[in-house]
N, C-alpha and C positions, 0 to 999 in steps of 0.2 A: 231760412233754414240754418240751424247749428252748423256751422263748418265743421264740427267734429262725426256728426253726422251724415251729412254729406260726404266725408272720407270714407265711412262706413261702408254707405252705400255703394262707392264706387268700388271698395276691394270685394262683393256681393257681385257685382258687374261683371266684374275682371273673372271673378272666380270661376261663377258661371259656365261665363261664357268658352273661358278655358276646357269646363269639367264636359258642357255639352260636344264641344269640335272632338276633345278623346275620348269619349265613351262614342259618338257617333262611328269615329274612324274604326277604335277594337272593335266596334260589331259587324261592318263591311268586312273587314278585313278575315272576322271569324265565321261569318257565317257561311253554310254548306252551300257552295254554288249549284251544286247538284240540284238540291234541294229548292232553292231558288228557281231557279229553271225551272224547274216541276210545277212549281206556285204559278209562275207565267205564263205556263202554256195551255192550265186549264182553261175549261167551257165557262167558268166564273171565277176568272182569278181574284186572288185576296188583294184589299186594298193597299196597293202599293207595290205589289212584287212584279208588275211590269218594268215598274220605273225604276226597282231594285236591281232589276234583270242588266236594265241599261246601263244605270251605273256601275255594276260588276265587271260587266264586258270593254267596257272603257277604267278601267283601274286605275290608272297610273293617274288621268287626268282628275279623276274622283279624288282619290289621291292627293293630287297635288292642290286643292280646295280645299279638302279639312287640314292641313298642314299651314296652308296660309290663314287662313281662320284661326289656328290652334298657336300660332305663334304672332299672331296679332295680337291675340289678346294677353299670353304669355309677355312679350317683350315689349310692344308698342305700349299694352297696357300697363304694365308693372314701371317702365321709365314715367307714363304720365305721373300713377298715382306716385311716386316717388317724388316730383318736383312738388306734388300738390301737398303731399306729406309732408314736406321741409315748409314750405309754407305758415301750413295749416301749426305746425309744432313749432316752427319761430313766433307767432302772432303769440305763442302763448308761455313761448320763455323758456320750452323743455326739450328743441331741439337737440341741445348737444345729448342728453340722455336717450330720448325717447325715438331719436329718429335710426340712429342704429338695431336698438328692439325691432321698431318697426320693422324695417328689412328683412332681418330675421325670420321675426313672425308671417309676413307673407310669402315671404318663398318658402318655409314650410308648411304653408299654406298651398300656393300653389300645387309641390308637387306631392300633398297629400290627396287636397281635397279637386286639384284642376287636373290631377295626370294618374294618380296610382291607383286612387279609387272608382273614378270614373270609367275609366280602361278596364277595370277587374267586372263592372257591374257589364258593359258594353260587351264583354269577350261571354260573360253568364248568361244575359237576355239579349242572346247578338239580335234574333231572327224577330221578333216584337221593336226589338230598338232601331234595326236596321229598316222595316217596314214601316214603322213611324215616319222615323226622319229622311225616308227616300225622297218624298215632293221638295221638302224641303232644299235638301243637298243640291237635288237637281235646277230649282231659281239662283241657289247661290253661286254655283256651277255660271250661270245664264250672266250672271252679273260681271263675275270674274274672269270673263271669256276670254278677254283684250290680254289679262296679265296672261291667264293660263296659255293663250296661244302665242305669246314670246315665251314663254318657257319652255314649250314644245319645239319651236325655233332652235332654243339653244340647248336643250335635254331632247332628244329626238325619241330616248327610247319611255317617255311618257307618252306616246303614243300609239306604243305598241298592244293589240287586241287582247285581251283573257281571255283565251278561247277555253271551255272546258273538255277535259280530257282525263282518261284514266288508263292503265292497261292491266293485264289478268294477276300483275305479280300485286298491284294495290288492291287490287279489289278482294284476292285471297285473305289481304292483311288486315283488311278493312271484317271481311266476314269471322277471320281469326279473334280480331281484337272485341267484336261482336259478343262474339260464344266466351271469350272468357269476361267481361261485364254483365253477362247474362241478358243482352239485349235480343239475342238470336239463339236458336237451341243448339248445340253441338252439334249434332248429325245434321242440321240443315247447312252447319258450315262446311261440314266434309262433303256434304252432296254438291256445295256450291264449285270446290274444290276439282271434284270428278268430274263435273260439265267443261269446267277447262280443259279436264285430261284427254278430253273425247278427240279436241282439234288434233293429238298429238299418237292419236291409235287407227290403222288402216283395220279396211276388213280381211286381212291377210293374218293382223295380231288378233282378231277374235272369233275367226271362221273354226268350223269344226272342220280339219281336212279332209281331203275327199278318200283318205285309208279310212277314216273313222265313219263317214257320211252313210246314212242308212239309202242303198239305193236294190233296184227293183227292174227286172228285165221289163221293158218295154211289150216285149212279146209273150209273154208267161201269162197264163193263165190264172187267173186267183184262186181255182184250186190248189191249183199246183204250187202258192204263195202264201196258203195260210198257218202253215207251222211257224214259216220265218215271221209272217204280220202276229202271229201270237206271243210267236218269244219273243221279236224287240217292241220294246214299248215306243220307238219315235214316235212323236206327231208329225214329223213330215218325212217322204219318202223321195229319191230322186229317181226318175223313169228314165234307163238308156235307152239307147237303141244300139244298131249292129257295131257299127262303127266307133272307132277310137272317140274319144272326147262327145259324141251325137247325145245329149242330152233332150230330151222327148218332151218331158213334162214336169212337175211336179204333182205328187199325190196324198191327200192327207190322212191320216192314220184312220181316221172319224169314215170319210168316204167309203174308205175298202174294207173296211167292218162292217158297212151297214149294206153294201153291198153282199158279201157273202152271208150275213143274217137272213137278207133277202134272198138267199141262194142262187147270185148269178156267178156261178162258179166260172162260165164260161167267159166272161167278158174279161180281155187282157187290161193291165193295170197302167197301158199308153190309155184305152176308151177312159177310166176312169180320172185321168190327169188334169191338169189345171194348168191354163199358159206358165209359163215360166218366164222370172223378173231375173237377167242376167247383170253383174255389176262386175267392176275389175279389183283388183284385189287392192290395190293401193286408194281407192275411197274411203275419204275421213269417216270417221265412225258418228260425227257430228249430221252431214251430209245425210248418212246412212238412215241417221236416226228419223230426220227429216222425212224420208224416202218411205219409210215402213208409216209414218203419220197421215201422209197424203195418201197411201194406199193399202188397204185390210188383208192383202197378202200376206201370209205369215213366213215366207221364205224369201232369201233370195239364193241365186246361184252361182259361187263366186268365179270368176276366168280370168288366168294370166293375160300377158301383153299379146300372146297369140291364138287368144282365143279357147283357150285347153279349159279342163273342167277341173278345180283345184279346191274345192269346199264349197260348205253351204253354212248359210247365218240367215239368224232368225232373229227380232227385235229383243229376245230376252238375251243373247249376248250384248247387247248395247248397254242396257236398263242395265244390266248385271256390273257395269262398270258406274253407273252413279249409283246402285246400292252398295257398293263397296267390296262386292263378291270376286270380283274378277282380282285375278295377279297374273304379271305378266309372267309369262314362262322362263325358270333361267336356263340358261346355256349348263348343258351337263360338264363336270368336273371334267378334266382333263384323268387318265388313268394315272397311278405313280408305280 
């Protein structure tokens, strides 16, 4: 074979091999471990995103393979072909000119075609490129053990976990950054937004208090109740009883209508009542939300730390804060 040829071929080699180790590394390095994770833990994961999985979670050691890879062939390779180049251009008389060009030419080489372009394609198609060259990475990993584990000897913290992790201020950012690429609709970003608010509102900030709360003698008669069940429109009704704070029941708007349609005038609006779901006023609104899911009661009935009767909430003050209705109340001006 042409020696001039064979030089060819080996800066094709060099190049390569350089272009693969950084395009492999920008696509680890880029792509959504989230996402990754997701791929792994399906019923039929894609091929390769288990082993993607693994090499994510070990990083640093990942890491430190395509690095040694990527400057093996960078520097081990580039001094070969260099001796071989002064060679190959002395045999033919145009060293002093041609081997300085040389130089030149493959180290702009290198870091076009082994490191800027590579890296730009690897960071664009991380998650196809990254899936590809998982098995891969992972033998060459297998081979490099001996070096990699004296380098964790002496770099300890390559061997520190990726664990993944997120908290509500990124995720906000994430859902924000969303809605303005048009990847996610606005209002789904604000509703994302209000789900977080929920950990941060008791049911004290969204209860109707108990001056406003539509309630109902326990011993009164439904005749003697149907002016007031006509003029307020509640859906739900609180049933006392004698005693200070004695909460009975609750009654819903629907029942005691259809009772008096039925003309049982006489039946008090305790017989018509429904158990009552009592909650303390400082329950997250998250919680809460929970609460009214697992169960089709439409009330609850809120009580301080002593038990007193201090409002009532119903699931549509919850909802009302991820549709964006609710404001919190402000504190009245001071007079001047």
């Amino acid at each position: 074979m042409n020696d001039v040829v064979a030089l060819a071929l080996l800066v094709v080699v060099v190049i390569s091999g350089s272009a693969l180790a950084s395009g492999i590394e920008a696509a680890i390095l880029t792509v959504n471990p989230a996402r990754v994770h997701e791929l792994a833990n399906r019923a039929k994961p894609l091929r390769g995103a288990r082993r993607l999985d693994q090499l994510r979670q070990r990083l640093g050691r990942t890491l430190a393979v395509l690095v040694i890879a990527n400057n093996g062939f960078n520097i081990f390779g580039s001094l070969m072909l260099g001796g071989y180049a002064a060679a190959v251009l002395h045999n033919h008389n145009v060293a002093g000119v041609a081997l300085p060009l040389f130089s030149i030419g493959l180290t702009v080489l290198v870091i076009l075609l082994g490191e800027i372009l590579p890296k730009s394609m690897g960071s664009r198609f991380s998650m196809p490129v990254a899936l590809a060259s998982a098995e891969a990475v992972h033998w060459l990993g297998r081979l490099m053990l001996p070096l990699v584990l004296l380098l964790e000897q002496v770099l300890p913290a390559i061997t520190q976990d990726n664990e993944i992790s997120t908290n509500e201020d990124e995720i906000r950012l994430l859902a924000r950054l969303g809605s303005q690429k048009g990847q996610i609709e606005a209002d789904e970003a604000a509703m994302i937004a209000k789900v977080f608010q929920l950990n941060d509102l008791t049911a004290r900030d969204l209860m109707m208090p108990r001056v406003s709360a539509p309630t109902l003698d326990g011993g009164a008669r439904l005749g003697q109740l149907r002016p007031e069940l006509l003029a307020n429109h509640a859906e739900w009704w609180v049933v006392l009883g004698d005693e200070v704070d004695e909460v009975l029941s609750v009654a819903s708007r629907e029942r005691l209508l259809t009772a008096l349609l039925e003309g049982k005038d006489n039946l008090t609006a305790a017989a018509l009542g429904e158990p009552v779901e009592f909650v303390p006023e400082m329950i997250r609104a998250d919680r809460l939300l929970t609460a009214f899911r697992r169960d089709t009661t439409g009330v609850r009935v809120v009580v301080d730390e002593f038990g007193g009767f201090v409002g009532v909430i119903g699931p549509e003050a919850v909802l009302a804060v991820l549709a964006g209705w609710w404001r919190r109340p402000q504190p009245a001006s001071e007079p001047t």
